[in-house]
TORDO-66231 format. One record per residue (C-alpha): residue in three letters; x, y, z; chain. Coordinates in nm, 2 decimals. Each point is the difference from the previous one (the first is absolute). Layout:
# residues N
     r        X        Y        Z   c
   ALA        X        Y        Z   A
...
# end
This chain:
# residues 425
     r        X        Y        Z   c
   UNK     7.80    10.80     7.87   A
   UNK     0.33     0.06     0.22   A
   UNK    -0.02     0.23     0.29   A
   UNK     0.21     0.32    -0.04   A
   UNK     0.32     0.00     0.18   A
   UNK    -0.04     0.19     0.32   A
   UNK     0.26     0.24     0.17   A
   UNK     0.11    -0.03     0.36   A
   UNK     0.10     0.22     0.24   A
   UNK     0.18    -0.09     0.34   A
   UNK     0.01     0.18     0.26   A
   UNK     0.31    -0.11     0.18   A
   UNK     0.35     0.00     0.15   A
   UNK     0.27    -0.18    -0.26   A
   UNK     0.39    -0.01    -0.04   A
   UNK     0.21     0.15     0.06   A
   UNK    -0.24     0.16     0.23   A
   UNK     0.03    -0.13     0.31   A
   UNK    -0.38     0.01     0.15   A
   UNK    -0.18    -0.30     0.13   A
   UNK    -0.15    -0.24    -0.23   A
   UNK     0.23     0.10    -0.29   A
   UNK     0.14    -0.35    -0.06   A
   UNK    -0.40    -0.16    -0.08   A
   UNK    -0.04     0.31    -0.23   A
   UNK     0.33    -0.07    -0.16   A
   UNK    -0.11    -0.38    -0.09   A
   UNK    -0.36     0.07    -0.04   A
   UNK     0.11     0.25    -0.28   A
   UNK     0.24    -0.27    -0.13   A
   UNK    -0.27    -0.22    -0.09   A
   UNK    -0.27     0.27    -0.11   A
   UNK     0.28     0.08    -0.27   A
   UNK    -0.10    -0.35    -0.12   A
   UNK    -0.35     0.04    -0.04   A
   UNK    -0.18     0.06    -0.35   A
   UNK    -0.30     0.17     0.13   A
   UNK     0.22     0.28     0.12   A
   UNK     0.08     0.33    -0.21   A
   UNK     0.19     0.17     0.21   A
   UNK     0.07     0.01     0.42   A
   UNK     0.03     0.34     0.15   A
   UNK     0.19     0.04     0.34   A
   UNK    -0.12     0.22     0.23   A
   UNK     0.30     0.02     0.25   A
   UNK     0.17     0.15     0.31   A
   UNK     0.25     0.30    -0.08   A
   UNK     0.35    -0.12     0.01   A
   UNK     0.31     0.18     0.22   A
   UNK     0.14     0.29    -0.17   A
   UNK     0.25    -0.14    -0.29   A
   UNK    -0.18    -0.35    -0.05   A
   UNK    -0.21    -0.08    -0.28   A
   UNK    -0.23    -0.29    -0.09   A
   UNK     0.16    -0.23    -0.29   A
   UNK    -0.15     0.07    -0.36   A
   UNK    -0.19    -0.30    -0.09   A
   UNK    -0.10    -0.04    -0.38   A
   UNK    -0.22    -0.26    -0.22   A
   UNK     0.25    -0.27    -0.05   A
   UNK    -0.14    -0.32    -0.03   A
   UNK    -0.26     0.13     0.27   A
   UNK    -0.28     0.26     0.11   A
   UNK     0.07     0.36     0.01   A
   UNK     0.09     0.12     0.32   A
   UNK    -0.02     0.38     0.11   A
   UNK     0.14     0.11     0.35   A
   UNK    -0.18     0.32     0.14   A
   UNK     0.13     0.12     0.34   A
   UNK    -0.27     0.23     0.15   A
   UNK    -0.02    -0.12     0.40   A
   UNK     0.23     0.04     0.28   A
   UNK     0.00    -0.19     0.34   A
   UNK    -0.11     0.19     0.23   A
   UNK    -0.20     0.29    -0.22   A
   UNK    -0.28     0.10     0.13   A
   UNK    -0.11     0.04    -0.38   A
   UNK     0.08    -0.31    -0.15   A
   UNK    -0.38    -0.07    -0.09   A
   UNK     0.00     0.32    -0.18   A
   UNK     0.31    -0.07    -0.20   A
   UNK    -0.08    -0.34    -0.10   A
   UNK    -0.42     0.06    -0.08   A
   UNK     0.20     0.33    -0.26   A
   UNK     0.25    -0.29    -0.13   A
   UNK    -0.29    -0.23    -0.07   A
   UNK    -0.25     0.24    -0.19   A
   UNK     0.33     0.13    -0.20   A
   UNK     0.09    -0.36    -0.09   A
   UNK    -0.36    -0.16     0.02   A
   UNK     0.04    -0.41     0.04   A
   UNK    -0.27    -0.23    -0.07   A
   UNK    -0.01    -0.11     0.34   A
   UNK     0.27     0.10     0.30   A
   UNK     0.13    -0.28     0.27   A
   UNK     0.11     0.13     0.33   A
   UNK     0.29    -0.21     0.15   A
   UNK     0.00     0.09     0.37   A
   UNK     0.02    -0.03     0.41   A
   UNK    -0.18     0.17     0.29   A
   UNK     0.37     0.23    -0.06   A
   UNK     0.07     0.00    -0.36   A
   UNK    -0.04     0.41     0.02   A
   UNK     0.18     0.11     0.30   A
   UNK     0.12    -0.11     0.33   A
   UNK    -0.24     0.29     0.19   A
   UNK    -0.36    -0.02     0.02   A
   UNK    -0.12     0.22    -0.21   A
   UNK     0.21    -0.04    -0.34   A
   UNK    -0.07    -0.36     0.06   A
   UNK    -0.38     0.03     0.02   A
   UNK    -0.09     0.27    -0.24   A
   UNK     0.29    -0.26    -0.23   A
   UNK    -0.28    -0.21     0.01   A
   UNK    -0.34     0.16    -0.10   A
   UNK     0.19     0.04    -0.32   A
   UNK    -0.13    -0.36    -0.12   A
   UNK    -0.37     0.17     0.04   A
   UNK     0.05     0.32    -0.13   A
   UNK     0.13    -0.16    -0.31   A
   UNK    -0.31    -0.18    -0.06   A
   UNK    -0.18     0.28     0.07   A
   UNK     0.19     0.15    -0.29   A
   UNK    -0.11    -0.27    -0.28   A
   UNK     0.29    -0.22     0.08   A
   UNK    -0.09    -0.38     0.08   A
   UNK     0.22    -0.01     0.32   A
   UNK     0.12    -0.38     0.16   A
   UNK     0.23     0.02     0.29   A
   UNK     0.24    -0.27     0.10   A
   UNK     0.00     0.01     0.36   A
   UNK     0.29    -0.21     0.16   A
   UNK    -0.13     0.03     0.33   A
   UNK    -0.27     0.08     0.22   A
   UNK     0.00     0.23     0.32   A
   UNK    -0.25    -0.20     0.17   A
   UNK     0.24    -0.31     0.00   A
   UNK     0.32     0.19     0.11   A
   UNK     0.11    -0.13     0.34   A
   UNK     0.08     0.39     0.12   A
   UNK     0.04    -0.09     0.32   A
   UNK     0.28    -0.20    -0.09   A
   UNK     0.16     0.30    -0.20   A
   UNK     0.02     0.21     0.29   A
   UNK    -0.36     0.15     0.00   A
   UNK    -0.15     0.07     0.39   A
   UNK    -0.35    -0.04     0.02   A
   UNK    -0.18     0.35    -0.01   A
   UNK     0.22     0.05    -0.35   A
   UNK    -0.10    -0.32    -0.11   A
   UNK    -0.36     0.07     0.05   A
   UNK     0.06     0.37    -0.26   A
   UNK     0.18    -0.21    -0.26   A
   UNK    -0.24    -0.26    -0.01   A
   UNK    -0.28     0.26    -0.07   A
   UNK     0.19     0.19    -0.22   A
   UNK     0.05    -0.34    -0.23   A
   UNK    -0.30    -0.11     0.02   A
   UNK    -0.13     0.35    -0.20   A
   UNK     0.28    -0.01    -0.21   A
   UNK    -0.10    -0.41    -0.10   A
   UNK    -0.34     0.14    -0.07   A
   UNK     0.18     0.31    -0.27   A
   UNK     0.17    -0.32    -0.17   A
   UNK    -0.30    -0.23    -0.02   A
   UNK    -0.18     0.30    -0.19   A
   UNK     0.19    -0.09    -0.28   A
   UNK    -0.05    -0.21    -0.29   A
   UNK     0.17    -0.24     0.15   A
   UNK     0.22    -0.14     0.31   A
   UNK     0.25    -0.27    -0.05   A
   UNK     0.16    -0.19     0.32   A
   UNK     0.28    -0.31     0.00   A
   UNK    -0.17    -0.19     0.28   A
   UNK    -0.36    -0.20    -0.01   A
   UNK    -0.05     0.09     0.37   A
   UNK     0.05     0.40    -0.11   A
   UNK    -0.26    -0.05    -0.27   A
   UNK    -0.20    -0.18     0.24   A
   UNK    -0.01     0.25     0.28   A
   UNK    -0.07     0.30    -0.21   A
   UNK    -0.27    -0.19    -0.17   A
   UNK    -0.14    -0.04     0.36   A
   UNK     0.10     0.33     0.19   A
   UNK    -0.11     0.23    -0.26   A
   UNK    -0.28    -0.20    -0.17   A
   UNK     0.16     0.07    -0.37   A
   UNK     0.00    -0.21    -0.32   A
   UNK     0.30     0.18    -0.18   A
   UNK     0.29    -0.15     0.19   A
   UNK     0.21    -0.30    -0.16   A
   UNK     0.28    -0.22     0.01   A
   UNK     0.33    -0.02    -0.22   A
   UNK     0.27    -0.18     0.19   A
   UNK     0.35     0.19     0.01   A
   UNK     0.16    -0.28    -0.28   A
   UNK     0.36    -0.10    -0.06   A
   UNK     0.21     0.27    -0.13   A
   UNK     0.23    -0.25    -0.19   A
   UNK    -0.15    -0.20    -0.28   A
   UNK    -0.01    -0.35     0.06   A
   UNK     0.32    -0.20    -0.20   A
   UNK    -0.04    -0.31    -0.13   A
   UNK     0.13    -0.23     0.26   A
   UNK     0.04     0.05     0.39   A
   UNK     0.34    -0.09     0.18   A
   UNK    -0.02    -0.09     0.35   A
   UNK     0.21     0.24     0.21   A
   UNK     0.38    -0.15     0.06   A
   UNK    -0.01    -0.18     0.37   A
   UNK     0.42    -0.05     0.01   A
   UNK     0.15     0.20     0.25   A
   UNK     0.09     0.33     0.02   A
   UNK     0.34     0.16     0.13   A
   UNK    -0.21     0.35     0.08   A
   UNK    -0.42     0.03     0.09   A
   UNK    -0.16     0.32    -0.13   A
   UNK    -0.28     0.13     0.16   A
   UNK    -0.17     0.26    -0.24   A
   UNK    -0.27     0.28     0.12   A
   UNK    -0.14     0.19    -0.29   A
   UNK    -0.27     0.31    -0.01   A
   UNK    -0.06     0.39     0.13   A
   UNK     0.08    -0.03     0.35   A
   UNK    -0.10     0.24     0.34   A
   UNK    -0.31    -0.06     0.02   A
   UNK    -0.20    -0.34     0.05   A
   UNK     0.33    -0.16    -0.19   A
   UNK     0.27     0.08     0.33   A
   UNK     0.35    -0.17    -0.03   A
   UNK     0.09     0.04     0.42   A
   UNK    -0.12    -0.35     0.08   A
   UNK     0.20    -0.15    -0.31   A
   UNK     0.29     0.14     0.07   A
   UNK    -0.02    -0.13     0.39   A
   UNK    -0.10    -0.38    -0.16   A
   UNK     0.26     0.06    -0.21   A
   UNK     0.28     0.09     0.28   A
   UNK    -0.10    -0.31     0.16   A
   UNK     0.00    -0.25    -0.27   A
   UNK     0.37     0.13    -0.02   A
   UNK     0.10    -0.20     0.35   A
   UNK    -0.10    -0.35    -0.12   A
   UNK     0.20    -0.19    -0.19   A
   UNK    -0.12    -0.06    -0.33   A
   UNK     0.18     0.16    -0.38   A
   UNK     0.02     0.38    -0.04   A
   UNK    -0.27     0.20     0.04   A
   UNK    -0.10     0.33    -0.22   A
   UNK    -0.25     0.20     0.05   A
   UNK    -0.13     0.24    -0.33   A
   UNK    -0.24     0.27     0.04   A
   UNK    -0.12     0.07    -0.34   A
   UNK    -0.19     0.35    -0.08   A
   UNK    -0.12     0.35     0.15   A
   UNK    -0.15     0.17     0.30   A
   UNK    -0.42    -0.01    -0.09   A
   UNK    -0.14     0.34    -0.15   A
   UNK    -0.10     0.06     0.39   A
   UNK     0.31    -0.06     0.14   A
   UNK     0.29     0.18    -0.14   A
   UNK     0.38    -0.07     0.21   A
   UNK    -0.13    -0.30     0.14   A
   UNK     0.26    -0.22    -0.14   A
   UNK     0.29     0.23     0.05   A
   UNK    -0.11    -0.02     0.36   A
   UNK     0.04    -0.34     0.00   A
   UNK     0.33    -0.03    -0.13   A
   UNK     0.12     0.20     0.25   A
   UNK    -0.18    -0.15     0.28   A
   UNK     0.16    -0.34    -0.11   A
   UNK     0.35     0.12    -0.17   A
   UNK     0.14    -0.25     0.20   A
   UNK    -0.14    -0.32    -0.09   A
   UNK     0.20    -0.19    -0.27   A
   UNK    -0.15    -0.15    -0.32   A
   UNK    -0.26     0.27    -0.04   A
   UNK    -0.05     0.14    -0.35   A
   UNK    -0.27     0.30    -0.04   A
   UNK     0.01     0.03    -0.44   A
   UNK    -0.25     0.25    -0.01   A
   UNK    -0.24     0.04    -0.32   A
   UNK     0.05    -0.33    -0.21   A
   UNK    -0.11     0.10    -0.36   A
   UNK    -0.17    -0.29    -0.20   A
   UNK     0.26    -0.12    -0.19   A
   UNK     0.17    -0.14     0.33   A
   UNK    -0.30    -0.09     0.16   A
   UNK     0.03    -0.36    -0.11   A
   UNK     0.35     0.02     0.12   A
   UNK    -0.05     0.11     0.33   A
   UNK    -0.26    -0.29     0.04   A
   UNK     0.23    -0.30    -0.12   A
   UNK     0.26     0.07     0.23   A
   UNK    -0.25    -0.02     0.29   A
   UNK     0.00    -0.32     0.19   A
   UNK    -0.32     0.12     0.22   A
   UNK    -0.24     0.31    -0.07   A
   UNK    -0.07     0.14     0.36   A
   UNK    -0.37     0.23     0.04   A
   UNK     0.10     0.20     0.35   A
   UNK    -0.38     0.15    -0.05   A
   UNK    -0.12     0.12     0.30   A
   UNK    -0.39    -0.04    -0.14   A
   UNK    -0.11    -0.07    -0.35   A
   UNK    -0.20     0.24    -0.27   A
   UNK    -0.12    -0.28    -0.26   A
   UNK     0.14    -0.21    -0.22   A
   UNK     0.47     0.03    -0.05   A
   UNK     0.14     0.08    -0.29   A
   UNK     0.32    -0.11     0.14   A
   UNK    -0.15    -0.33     0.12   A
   UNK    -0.13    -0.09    -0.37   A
   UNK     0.34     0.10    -0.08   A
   UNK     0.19    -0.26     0.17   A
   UNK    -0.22    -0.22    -0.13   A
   UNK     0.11     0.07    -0.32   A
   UNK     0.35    -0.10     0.06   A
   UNK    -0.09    -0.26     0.20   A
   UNK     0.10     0.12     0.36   A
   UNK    -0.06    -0.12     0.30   A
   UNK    -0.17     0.25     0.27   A
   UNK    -0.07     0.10     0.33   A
   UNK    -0.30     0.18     0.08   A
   UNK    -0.16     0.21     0.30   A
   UNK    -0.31    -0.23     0.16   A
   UNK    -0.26     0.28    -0.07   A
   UNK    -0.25     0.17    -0.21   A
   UNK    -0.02    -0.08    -0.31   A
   UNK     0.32    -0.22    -0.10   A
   UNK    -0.16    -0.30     0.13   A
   UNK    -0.30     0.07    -0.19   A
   UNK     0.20     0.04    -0.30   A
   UNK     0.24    -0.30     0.06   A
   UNK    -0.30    -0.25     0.02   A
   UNK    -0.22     0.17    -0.31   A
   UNK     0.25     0.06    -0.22   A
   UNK     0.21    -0.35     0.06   A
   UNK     0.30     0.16     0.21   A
   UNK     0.22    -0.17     0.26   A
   UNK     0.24     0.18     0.23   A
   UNK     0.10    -0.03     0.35   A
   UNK    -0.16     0.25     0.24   A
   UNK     0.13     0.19     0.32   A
   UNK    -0.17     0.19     0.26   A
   UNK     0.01     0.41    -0.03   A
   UNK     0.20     0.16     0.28   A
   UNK     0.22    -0.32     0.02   A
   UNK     0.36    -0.03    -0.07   A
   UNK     0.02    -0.30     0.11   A
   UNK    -0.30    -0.09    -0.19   A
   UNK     0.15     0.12    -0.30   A
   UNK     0.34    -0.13     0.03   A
   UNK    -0.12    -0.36     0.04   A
   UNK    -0.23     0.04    -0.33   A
   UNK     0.30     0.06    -0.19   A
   UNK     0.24    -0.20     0.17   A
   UNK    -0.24    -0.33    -0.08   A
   UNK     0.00     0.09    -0.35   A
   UNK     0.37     0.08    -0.01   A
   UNK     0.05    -0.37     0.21   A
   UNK    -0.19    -0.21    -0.25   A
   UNK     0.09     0.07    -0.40   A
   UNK    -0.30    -0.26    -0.07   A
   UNK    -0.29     0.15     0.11   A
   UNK     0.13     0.36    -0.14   A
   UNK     0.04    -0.17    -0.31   A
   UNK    -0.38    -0.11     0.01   A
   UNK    -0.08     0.31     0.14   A
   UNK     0.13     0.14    -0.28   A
   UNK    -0.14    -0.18    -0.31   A
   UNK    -0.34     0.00     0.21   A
   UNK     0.00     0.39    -0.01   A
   UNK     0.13    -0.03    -0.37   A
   UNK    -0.27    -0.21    -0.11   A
   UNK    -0.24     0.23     0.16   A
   UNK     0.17     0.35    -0.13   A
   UNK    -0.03    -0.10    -0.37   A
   UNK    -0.36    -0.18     0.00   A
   UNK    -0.13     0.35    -0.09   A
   UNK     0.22     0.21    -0.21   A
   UNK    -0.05     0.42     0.02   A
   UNK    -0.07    -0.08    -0.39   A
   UNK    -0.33    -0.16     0.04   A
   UNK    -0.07     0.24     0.29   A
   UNK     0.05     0.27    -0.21   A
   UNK    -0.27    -0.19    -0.27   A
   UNK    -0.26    -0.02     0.29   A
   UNK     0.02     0.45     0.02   A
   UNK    -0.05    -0.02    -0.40   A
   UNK    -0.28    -0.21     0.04   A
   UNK    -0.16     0.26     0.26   A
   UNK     0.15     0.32    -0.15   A
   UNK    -0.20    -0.07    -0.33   A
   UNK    -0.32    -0.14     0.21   A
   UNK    -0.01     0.40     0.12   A
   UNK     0.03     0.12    -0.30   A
   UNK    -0.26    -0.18    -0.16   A
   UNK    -0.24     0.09     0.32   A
   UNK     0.10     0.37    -0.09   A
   UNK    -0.09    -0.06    -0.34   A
   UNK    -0.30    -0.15     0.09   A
   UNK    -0.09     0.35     0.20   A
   UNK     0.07     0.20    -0.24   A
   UNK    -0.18    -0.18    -0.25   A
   UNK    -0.28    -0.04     0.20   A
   UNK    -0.01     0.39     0.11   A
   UNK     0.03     0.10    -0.39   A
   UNK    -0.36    -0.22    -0.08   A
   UNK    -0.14     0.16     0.28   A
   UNK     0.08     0.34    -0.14   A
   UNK    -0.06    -0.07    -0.38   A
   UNK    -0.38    -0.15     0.16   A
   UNK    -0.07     0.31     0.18   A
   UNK     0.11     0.21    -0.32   A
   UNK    -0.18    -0.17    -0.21   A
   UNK     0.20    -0.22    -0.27   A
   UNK     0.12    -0.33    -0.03   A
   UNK     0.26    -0.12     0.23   A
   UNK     0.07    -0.30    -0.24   A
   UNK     0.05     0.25    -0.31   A
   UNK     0.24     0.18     0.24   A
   UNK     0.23    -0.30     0.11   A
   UNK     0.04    -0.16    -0.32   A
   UNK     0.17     0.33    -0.15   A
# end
């Protein structure tokens, strides 16, 4: 007999918003559209800027998508608007998409954010949470954290890891995160789905052009101000400029982070003079490929590392070439998940600059570069990513079926009649 479709709620950021993670809900949703076993998905998602609306998104062709806005960065009762959200709409099963900062860029938003995924299983809800990073494995130090602070936010994640492994279930993109959890906090409810491609594989893969260009591009992409800082970019990038070699560009592609609003203003004033500099602001999706073809390099000026990059499966995608910062968790990433880039040293312009300027010297290796990150982008679509959460979404519901079944022979065995006669109604 066929399972009943289920309905899914996200709990989210998603475009046109602008919050973090928004682009993996936007392709995750793409592909859940797809899926038979799915009635209906339900969007749990941050309010949009006075005047701005969410698109209307019908039943053609695909799954029935509604869009509830009922959180707001930064509100302190965000858990209490999307727990009333749920219980009006009541999913099957709710998926939180989220970082340590998904809620608000203070501490308290941010954490009580985050016992929502608890309280909602609390509520009846079978509750997984995607969590795209861990607090444990954030190199704060590196973003600007002293010592004594380090020590408070360290505590303070380590409760708020504990909330989110009192759900259902906890989903991470790295082995090591899965791993560590498994080990810190002795717990058996912690798996892995890796982050996946977010364009479907075609039928036949082209190896990047190696004839030479009359103009490099050098590409950033992401939320910038905090752990993603463009300073030491834009220094490499100055230099690169006195050695002879074809024209140089320099694109930064997207918006200050959540947690840092003006940064990016600030930085084109700081570096108004240097030529060949192009900030474009928010890049909606339809240019996103775009944006990425014209790049000859994608640059990471990370400062320390929060898990596995959307932005570095994305140049894999389009078969880039990149240059990575030699910590944390890139390097893990680059030798799990089949990667190759060229590395530089944080706190190093001259470290930086000469990562690039080998790749921008020699068209062959970015070229193998290139198709090596390309191969390894599409081995594992978001498609059959998004098949691996079915799979576990319905193994929930059939444990919750299993209680409840359970609970009602205990109850018809206490009362007095027969259990069988009552399920086979």
């Amino acid at each position: 007999m066929p399972k009943p479709k289920i309905t899914v709620a996200i709990v989210t950021t998603y475009p046109p918003g602008q919050g973090s993670l928004n682009e993996y809900a936007y392709h995750f949703v793409r592909c859940l559209r797809q899926k038979q076993e799915v009635r209906e998905i339900i969007l749990l998602t941050d309010s949009l800027p006075e005047g701005r609306s969410y698109p209307l998104m019908g039943a053609v062709d695909a799954v029935p998508i509604r869009i509830v806005p009922c959180w707001r960065f930064g509100a302190w009762t965000n858990p209490l608007r999307i727990l009333a959200a749920a219980w009006k709409v009541k999913p099957d099963i709710v998926l939180f998409n989220l970082q340590f900062a998904t809620f608000g860029d203070r501490k308290i938003p941010a954490a009580l954010g985050l016992l929502t995924p608890v309280c909602a299983r609390v509520l009846g809800f079978p509750s997984v949470v995607l969590l795209h990073h861990l607090m444990e494995k954030i190199d704060l130090k590196s973003a600007g954290f002293g010592s004594r602070i380090e020590q408070v936010i360290r505590f303070f994640g380590t409760m708020l890891t504990r909330c989110l492994l009192m759900t259902n279930l906890v989903v991470l993109t790295m082995p090591q995160y899965v791993e560590f959890l498994a080990r810190k906090y002795g717990v058996n409810n912690v798996v892995l789905a890796p982050h996946g491609a977010f364009v479907e594989t075609p039928s036949a893969i082209h190896a990047p052009s190696i004839n030479a260009e009359d103009k490099h591009v050098l590409l950033t992409f992401g939320k910038f101000g905090t752990y993603k800082r463009v300073e030491q970019l834009l220094d490499a990038f100055v230099l690169l400029q006195t050695q002879q070699r074809p024209a140089l560009e320099l694109v930064i592609a997207g918006t200050d982070s959540p947690n840092a609003p003006g940064y990016l203003d600030a930085m084109r004033r700081r570096y108004a003079a240097v030529p060949n500099v192009t900030f474009t602001g928010y890049v909606p999706e339809a240019q996103v490929a775009s944006v990425f073809n014209a790049a000859t390099i994608v640059v990471f000026p990370y400062i320390s590392t929060t898990g596995s990059s959307g932005v570095l499966h994305q140049a894999g995608e389009y078969g880039k070439a990149v240059v990575l910062p030699h910590i944390g968790d890139f390097a893990e990433v680059i030798v799990e998940e089949g990667y190759r880039g060229g590395f530089f040293e944080v706190g190093s312009v001259q470290s930086l600059a000469g990562a690039i300027a080998a790749l921008l010297d020699n068209p062959q290796e970015r070229a193998v570069m290139g198709q090596h990150n390309y191969s390894a982008a599409h081995s594992l679509p978001i498609s059959d990513v998004v098949d691996w959460y079915l799979v576990h979404f319905q193994y929930l519901l059939d444990q919750r079926q299993r209680r409840k079944a359970h609970a009602s022979t205990r109850i018809s065995a206490k009362h007095g009649y027969s259990s069988r006669a009552h399920w086979t109604v």
